[in-house]
Backbone as XML, in Angstrom:
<?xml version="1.0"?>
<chain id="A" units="angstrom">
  <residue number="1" name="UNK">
    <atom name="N" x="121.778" y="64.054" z="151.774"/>
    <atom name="CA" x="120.753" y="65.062" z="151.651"/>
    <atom name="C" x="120.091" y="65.211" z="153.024"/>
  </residue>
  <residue number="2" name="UNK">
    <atom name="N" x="120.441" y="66.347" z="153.799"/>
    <atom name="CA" x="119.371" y="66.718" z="155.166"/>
    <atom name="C" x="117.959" y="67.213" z="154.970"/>
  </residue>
  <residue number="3" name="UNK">
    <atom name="N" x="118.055" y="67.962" z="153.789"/>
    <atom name="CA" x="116.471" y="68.502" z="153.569"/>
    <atom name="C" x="115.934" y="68.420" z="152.419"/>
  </residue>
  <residue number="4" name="UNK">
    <atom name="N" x="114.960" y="68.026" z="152.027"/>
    <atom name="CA" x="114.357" y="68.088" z="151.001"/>
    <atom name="C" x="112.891" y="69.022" z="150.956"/>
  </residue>
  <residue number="5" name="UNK">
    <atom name="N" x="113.097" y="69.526" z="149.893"/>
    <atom name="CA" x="111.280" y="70.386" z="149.731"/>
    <atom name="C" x="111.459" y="70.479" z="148.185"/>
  </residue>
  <residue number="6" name="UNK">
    <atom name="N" x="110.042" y="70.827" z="147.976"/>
    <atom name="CA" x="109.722" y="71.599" z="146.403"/>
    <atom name="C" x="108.805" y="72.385" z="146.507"/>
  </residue>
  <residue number="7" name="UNK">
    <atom name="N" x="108.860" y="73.246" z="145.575"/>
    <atom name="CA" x="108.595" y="74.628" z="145.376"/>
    <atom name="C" x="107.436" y="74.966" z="144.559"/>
  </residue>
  <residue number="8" name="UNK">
    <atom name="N" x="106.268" y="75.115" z="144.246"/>
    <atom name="CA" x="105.580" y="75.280" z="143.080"/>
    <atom name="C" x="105.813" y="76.674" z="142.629"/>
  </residue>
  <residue number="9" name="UNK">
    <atom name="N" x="106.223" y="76.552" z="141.488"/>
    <atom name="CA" x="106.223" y="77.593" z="140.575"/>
    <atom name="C" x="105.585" y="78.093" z="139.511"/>
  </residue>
  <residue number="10" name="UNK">
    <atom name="N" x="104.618" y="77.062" z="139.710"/>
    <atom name="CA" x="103.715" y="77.671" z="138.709"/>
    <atom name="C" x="102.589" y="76.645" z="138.876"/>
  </residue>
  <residue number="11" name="UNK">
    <atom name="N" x="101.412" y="76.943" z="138.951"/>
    <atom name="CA" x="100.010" y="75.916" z="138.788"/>
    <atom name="C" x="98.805" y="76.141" z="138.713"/>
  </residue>
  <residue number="12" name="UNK">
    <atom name="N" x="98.077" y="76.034" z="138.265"/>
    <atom name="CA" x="96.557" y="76.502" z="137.770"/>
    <atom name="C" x="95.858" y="77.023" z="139.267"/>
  </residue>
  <residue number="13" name="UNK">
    <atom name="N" x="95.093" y="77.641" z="139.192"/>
    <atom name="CA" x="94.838" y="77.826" z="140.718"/>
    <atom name="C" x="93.679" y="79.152" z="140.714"/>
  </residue>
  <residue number="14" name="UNK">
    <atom name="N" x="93.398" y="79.626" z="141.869"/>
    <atom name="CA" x="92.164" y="80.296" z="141.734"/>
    <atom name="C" x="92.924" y="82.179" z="141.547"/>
  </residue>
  <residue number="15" name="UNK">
    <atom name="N" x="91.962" y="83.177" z="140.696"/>
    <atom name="CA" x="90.999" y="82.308" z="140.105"/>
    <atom name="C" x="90.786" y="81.941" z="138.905"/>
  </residue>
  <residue number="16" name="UNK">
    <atom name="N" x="90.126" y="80.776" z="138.847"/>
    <atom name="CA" x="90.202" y="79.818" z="137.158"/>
    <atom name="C" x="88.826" y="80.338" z="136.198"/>
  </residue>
  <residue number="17" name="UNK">
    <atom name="N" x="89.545" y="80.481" z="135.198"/>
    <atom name="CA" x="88.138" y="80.420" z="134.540"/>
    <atom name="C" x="87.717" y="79.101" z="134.046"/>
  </residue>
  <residue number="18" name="UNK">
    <atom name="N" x="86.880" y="79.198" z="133.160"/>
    <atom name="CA" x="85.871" y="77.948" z="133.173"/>
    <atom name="C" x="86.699" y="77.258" z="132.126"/>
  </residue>
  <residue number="19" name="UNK">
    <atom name="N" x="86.969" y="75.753" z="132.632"/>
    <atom name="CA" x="87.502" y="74.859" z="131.706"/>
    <atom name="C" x="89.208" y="75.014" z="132.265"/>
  </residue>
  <residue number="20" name="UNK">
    <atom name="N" x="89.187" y="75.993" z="133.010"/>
    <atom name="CA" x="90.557" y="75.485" z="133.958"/>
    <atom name="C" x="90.662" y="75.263" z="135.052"/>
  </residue>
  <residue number="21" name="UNK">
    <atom name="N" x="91.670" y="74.111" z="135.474"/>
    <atom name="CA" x="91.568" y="73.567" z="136.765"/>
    <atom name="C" x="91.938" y="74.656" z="137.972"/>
  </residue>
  <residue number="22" name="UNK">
    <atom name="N" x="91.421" y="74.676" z="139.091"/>
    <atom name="CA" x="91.711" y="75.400" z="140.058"/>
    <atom name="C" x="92.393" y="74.208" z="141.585"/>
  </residue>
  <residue number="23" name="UNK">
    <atom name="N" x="93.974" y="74.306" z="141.655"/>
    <atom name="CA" x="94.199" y="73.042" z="142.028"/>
    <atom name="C" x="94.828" y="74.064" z="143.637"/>
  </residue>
  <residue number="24" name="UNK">
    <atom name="N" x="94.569" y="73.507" z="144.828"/>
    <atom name="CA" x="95.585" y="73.517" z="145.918"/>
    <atom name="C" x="96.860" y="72.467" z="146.193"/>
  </residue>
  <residue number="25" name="UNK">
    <atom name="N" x="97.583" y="73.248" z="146.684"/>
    <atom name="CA" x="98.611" y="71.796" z="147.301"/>
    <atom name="C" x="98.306" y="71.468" z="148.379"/>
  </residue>
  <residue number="26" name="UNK">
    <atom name="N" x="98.447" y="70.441" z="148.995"/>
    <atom name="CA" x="98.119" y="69.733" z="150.434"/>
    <atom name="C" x="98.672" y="69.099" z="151.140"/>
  </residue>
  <residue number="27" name="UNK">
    <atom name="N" x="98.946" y="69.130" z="152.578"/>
    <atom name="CA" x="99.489" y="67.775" z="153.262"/>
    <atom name="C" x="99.119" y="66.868" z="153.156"/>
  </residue>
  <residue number="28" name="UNK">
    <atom name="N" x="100.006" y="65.550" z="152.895"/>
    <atom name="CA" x="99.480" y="64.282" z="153.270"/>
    <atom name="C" x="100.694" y="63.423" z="153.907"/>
  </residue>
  <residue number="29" name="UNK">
    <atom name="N" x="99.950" y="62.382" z="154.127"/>
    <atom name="CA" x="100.993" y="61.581" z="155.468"/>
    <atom name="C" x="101.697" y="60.715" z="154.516"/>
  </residue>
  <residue number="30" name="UNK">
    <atom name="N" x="102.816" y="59.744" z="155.285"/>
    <atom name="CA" x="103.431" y="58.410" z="155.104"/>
    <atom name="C" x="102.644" y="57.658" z="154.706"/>
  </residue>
  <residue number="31" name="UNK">
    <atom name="N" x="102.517" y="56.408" z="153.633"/>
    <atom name="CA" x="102.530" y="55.358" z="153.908"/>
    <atom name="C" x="102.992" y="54.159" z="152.771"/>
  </residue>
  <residue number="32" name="UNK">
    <atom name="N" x="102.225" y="53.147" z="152.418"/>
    <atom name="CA" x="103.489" y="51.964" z="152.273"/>
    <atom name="C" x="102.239" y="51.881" z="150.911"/>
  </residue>
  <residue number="33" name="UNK">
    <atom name="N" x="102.987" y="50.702" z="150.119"/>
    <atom name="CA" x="102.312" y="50.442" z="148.670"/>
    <atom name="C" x="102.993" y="49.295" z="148.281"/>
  </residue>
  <residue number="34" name="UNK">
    <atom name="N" x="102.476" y="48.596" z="147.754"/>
    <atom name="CA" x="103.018" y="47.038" z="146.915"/>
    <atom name="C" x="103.051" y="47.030" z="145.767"/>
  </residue>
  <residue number="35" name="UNK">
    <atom name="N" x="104.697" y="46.855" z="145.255"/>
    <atom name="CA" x="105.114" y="47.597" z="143.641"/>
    <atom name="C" x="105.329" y="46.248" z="143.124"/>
  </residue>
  <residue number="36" name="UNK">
    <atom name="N" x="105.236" y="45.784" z="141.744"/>
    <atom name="CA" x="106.014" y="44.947" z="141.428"/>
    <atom name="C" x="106.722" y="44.963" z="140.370"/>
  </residue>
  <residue number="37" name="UNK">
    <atom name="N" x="107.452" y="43.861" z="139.942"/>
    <atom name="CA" x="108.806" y="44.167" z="139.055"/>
    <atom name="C" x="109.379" y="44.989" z="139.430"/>
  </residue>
  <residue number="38" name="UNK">
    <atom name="N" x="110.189" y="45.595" z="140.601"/>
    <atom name="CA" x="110.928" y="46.161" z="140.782"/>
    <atom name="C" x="112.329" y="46.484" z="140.275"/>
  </residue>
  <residue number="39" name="UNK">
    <atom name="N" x="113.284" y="47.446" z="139.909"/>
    <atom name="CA" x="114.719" y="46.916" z="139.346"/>
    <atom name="C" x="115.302" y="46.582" z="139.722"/>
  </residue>
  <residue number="40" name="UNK">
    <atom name="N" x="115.042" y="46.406" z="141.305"/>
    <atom name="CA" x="116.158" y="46.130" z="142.406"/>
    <atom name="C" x="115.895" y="44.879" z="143.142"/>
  </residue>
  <residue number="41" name="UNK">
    <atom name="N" x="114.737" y="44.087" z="142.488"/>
    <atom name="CA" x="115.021" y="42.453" z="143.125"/>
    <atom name="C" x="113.574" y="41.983" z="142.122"/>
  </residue>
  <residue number="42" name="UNK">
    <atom name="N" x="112.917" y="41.023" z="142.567"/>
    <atom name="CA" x="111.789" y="40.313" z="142.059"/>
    <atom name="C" x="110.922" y="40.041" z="143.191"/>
  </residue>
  <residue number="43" name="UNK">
    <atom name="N" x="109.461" y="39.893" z="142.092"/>
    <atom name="CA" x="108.484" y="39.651" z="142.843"/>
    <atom name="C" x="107.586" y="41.196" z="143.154"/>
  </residue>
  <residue number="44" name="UNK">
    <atom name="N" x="106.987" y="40.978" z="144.270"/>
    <atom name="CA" x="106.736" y="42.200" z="144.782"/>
    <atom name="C" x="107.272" y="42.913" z="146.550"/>
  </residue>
  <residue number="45" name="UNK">
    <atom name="N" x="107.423" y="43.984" z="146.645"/>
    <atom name="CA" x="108.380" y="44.837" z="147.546"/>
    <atom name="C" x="107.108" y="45.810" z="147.951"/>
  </residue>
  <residue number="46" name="UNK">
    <atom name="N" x="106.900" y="46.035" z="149.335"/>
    <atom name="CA" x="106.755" y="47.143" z="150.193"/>
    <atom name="C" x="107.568" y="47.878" z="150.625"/>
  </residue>
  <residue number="47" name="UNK">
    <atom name="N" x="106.887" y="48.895" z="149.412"/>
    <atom name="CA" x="107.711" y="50.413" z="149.935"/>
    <atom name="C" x="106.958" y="51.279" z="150.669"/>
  </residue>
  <residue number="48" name="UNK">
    <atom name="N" x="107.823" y="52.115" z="151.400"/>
    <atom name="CA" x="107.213" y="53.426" z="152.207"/>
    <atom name="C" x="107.506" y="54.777" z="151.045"/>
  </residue>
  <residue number="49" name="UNK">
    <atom name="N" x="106.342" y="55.008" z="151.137"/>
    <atom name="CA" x="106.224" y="56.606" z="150.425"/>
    <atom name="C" x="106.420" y="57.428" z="151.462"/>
  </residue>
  <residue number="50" name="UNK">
    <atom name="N" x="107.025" y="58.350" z="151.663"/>
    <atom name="CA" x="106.984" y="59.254" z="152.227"/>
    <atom name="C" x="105.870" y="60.843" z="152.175"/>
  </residue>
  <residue number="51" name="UNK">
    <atom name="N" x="104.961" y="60.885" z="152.602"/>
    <atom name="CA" x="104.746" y="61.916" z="153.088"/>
    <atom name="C" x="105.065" y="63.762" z="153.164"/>
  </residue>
  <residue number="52" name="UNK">
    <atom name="N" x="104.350" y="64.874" z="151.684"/>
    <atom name="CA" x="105.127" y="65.668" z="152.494"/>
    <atom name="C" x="104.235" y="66.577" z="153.217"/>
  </residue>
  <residue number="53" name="UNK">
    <atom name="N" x="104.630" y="68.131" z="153.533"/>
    <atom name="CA" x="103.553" y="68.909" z="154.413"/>
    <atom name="C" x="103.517" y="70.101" z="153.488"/>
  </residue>
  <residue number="54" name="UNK">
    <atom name="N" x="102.669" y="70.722" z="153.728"/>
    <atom name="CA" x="102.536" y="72.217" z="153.220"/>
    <atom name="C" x="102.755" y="73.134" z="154.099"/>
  </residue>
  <residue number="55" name="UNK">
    <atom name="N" x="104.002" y="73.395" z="154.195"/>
    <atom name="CA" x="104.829" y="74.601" z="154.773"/>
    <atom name="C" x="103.786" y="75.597" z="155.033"/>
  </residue>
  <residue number="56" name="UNK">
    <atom name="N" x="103.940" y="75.987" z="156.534"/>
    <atom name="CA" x="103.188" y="76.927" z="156.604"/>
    <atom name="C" x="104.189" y="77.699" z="157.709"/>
  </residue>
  <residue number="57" name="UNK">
    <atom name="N" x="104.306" y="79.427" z="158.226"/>
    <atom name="CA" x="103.158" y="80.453" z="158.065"/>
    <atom name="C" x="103.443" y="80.587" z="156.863"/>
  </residue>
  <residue number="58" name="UNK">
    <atom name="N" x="102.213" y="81.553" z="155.524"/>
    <atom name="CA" x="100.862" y="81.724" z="156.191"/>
    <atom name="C" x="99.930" y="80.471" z="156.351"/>
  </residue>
  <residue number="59" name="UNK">
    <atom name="N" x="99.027" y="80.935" z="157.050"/>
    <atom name="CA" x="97.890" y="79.357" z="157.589"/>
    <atom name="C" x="97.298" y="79.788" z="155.933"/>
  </residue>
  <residue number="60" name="UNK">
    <atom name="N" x="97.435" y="78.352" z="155.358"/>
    <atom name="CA" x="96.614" y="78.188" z="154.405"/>
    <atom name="C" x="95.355" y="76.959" z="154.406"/>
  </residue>
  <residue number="61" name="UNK">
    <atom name="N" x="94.442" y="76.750" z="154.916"/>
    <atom name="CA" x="93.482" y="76.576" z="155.332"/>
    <atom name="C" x="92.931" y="76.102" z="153.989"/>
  </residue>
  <residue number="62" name="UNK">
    <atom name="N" x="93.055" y="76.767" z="152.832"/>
    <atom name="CA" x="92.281" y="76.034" z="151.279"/>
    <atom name="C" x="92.940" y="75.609" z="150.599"/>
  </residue>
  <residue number="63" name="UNK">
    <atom name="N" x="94.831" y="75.278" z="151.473"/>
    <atom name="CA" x="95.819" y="74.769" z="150.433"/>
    <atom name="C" x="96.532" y="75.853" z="149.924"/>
  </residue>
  <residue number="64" name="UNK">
    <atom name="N" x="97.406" y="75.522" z="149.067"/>
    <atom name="CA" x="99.031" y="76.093" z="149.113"/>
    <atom name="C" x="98.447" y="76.596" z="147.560"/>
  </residue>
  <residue number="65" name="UNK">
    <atom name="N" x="99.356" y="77.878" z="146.804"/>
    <atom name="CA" x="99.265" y="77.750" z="145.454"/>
    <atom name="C" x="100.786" y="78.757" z="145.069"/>
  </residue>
  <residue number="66" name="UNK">
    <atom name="N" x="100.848" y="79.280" z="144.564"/>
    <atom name="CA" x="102.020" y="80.128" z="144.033"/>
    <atom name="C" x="102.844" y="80.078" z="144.669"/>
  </residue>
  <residue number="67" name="UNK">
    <atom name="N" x="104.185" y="79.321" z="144.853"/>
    <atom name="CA" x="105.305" y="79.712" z="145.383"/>
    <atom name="C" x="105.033" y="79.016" z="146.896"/>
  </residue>
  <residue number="68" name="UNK">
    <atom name="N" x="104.215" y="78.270" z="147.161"/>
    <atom name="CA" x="103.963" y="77.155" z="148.611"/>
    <atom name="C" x="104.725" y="76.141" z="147.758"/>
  </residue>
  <residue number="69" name="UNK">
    <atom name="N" x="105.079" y="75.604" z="149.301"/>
    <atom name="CA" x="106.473" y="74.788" z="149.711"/>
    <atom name="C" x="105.902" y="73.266" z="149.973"/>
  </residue>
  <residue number="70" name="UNK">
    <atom name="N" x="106.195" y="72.254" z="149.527"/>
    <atom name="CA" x="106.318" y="70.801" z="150.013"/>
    <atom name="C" x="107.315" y="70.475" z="150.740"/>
  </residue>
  <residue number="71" name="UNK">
    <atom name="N" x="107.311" y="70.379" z="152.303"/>
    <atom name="CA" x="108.581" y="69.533" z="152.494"/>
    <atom name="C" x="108.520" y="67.909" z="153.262"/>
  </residue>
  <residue number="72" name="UNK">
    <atom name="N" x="109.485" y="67.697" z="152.881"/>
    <atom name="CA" x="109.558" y="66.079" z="153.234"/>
    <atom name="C" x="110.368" y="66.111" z="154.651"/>
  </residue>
  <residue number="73" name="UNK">
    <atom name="N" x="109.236" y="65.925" z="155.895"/>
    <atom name="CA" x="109.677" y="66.300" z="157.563"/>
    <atom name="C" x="110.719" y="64.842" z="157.748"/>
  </residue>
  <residue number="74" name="UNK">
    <atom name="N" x="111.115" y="63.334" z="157.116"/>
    <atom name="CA" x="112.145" y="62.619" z="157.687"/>
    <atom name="C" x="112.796" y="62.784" z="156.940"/>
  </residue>
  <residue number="75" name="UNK">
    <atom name="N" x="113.041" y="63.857" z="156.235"/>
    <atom name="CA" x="114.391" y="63.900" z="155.766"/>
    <atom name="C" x="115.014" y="64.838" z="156.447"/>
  </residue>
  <residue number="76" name="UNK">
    <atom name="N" x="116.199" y="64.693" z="157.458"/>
    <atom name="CA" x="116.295" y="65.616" z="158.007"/>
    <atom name="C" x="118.170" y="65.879" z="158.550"/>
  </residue>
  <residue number="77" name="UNK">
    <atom name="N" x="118.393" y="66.337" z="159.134"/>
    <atom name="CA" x="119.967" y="66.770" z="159.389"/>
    <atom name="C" x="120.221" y="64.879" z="160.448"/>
  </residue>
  <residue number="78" name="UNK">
    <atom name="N" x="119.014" y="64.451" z="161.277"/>
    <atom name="CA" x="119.564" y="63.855" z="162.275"/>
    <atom name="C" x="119.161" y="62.182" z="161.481"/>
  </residue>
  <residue number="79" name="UNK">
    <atom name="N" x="118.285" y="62.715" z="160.170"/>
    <atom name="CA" x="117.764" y="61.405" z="159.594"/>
    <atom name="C" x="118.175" y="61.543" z="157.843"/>
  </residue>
  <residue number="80" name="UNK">
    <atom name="N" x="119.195" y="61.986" z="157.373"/>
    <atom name="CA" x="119.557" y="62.194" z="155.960"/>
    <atom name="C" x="119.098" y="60.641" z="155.181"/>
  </residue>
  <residue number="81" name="UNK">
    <atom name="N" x="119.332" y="61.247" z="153.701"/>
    <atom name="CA" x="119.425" y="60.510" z="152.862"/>
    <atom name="C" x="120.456" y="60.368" z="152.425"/>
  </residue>
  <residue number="82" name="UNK">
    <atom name="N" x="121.006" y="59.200" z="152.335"/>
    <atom name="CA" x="122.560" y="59.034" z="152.223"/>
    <atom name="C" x="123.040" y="58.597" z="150.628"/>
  </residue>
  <residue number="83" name="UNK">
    <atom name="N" x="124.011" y="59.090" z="150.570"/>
    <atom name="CA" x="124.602" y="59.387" z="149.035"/>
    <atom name="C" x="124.260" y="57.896" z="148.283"/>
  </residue>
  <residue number="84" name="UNK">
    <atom name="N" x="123.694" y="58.152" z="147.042"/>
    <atom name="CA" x="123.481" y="56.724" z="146.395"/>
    <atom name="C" x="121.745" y="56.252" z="146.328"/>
  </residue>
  <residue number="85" name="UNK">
    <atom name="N" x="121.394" y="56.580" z="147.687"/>
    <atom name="CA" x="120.402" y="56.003" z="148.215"/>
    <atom name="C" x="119.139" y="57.562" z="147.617"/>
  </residue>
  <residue number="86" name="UNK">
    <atom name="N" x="117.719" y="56.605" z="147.426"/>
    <atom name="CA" x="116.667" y="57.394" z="147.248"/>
    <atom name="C" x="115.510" y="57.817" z="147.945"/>
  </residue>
  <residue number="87" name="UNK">
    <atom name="N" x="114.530" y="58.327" z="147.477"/>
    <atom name="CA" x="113.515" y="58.491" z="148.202"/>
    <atom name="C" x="112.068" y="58.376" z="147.366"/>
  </residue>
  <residue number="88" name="UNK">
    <atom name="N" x="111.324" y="57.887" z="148.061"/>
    <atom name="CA" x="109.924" y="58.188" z="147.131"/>
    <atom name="C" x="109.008" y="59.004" z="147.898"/>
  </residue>
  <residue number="89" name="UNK">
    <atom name="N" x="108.368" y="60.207" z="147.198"/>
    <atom name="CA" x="107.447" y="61.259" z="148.269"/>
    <atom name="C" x="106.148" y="60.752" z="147.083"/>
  </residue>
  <residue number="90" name="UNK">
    <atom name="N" x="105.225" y="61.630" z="147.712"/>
    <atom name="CA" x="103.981" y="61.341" z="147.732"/>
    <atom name="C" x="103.161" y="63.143" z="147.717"/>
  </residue>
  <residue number="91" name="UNK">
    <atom name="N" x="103.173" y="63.769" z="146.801"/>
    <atom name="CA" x="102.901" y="65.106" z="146.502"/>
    <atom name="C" x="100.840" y="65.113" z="146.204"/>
  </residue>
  <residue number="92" name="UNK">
    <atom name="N" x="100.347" y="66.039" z="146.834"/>
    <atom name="CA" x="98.479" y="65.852" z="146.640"/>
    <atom name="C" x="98.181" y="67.026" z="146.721"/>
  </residue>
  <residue number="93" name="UNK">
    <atom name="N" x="97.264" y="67.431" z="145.574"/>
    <atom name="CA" x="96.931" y="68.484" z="145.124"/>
    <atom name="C" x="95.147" y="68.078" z="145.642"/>
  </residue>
  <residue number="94" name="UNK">
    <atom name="N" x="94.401" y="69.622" z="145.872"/>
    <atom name="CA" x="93.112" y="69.275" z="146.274"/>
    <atom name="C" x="92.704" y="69.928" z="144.863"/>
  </residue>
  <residue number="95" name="UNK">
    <atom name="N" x="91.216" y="69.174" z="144.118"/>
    <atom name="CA" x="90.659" y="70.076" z="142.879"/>
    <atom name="C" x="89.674" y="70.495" z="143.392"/>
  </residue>
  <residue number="96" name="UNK">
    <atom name="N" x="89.751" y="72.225" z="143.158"/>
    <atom name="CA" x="88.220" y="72.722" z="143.606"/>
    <atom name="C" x="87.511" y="72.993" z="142.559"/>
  </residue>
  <residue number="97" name="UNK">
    <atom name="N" x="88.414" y="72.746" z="141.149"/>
    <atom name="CA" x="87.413" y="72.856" z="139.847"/>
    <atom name="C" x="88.193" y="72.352" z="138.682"/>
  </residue>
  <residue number="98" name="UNK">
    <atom name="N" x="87.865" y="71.378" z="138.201"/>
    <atom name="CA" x="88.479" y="70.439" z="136.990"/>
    <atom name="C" x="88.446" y="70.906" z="135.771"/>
  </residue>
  <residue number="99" name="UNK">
    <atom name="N" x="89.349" y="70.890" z="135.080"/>
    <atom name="CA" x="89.361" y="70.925" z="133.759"/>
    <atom name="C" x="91.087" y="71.085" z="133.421"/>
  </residue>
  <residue number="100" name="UNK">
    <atom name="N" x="91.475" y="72.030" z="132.716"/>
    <atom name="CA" x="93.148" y="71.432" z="132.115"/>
    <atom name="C" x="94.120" y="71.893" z="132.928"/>
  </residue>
  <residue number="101" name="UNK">
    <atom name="N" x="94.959" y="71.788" z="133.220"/>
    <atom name="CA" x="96.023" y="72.289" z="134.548"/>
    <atom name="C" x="97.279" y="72.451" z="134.027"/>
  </residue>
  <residue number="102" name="UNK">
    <atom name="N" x="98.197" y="72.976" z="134.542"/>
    <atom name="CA" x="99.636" y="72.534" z="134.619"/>
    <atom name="C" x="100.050" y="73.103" z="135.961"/>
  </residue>
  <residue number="103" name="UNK">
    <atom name="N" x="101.354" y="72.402" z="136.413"/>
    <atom name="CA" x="102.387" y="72.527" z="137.432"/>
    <atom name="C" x="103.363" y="72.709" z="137.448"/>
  </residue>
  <residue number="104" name="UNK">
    <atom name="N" x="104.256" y="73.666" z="137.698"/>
    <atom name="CA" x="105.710" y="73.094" z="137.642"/>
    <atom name="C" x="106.096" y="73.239" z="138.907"/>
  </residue>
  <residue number="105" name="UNK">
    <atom name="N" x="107.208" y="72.907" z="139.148"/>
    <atom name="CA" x="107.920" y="72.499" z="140.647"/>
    <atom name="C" x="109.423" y="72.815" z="140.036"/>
  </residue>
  <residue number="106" name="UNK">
    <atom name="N" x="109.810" y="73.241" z="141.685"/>
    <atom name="CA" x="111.381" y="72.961" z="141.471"/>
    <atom name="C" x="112.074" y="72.368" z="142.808"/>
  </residue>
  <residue number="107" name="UNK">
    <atom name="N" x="113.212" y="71.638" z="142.914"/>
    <atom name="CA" x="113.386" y="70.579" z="143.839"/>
    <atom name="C" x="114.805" y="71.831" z="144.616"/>
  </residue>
  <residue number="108" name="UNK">
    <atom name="N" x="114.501" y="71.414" z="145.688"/>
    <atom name="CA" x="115.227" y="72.475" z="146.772"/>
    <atom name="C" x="116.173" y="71.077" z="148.077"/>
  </residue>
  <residue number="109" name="UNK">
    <atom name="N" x="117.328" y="71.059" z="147.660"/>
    <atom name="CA" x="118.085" y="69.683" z="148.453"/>
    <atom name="C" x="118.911" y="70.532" z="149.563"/>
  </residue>
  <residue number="110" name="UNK">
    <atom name="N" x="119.201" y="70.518" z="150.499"/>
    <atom name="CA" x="120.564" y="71.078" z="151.220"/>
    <atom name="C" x="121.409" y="69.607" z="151.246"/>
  </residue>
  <residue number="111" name="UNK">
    <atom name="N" x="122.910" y="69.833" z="151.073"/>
    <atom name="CA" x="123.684" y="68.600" z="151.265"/>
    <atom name="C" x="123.675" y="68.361" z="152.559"/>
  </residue>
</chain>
């Protein structure tokens, strides 16, 4: 896999009426977390989450909503994910007003 992104296709967002969530998507960075029981050994394991960005042009400045892009920047043609092998991302929505939501996404791979 050279590229990875996802797509929102659908998510509560402005503008909301009252008692629905009004959610952005957002960049956020890399970083690491301490899992345990893992399936793939014992004990506990530091993993790296990966990080994705909110695709931009246009400058979205209050966050991403309809049809904005997540992509995951080390996954890439010169840094793939190699057959077998996984990934864990790390997706963050900003709330500018709480209450019931939904999301959907769709996952966008180039081989």
């Amino acid at each position: 896999m050279t590229r990875l992104r996802f797509r929102v296709d659908q998510q509560t967002t402005f503008p909301a009426p009252s008692g629905t969530a009004d959610l952005r998507t957002r960049t956020t960075a890399d970083t690491t977390d301490n899992f345990s029981n893992l399936p793939c050994g014992t004990g506990t394991s530091v993993i790296t989450i990966l990080g994705t960005t909110l695709e931009q042009p246009p400058s979205q400045p209050n966050g991403g909503a309809f049809n904005g892009t997540f992509s995951v920047g080390t996954v890439t043609l010169g840094t793939p994910v190699p057959p077998g092998n996984a990934v864990i991302v790390r997706l963050l929505w900003g709330v500018q007003q709480t209450g019931k939501f939904r999301v959907g996404l769709n996952i966008e791979v180039l081989p």
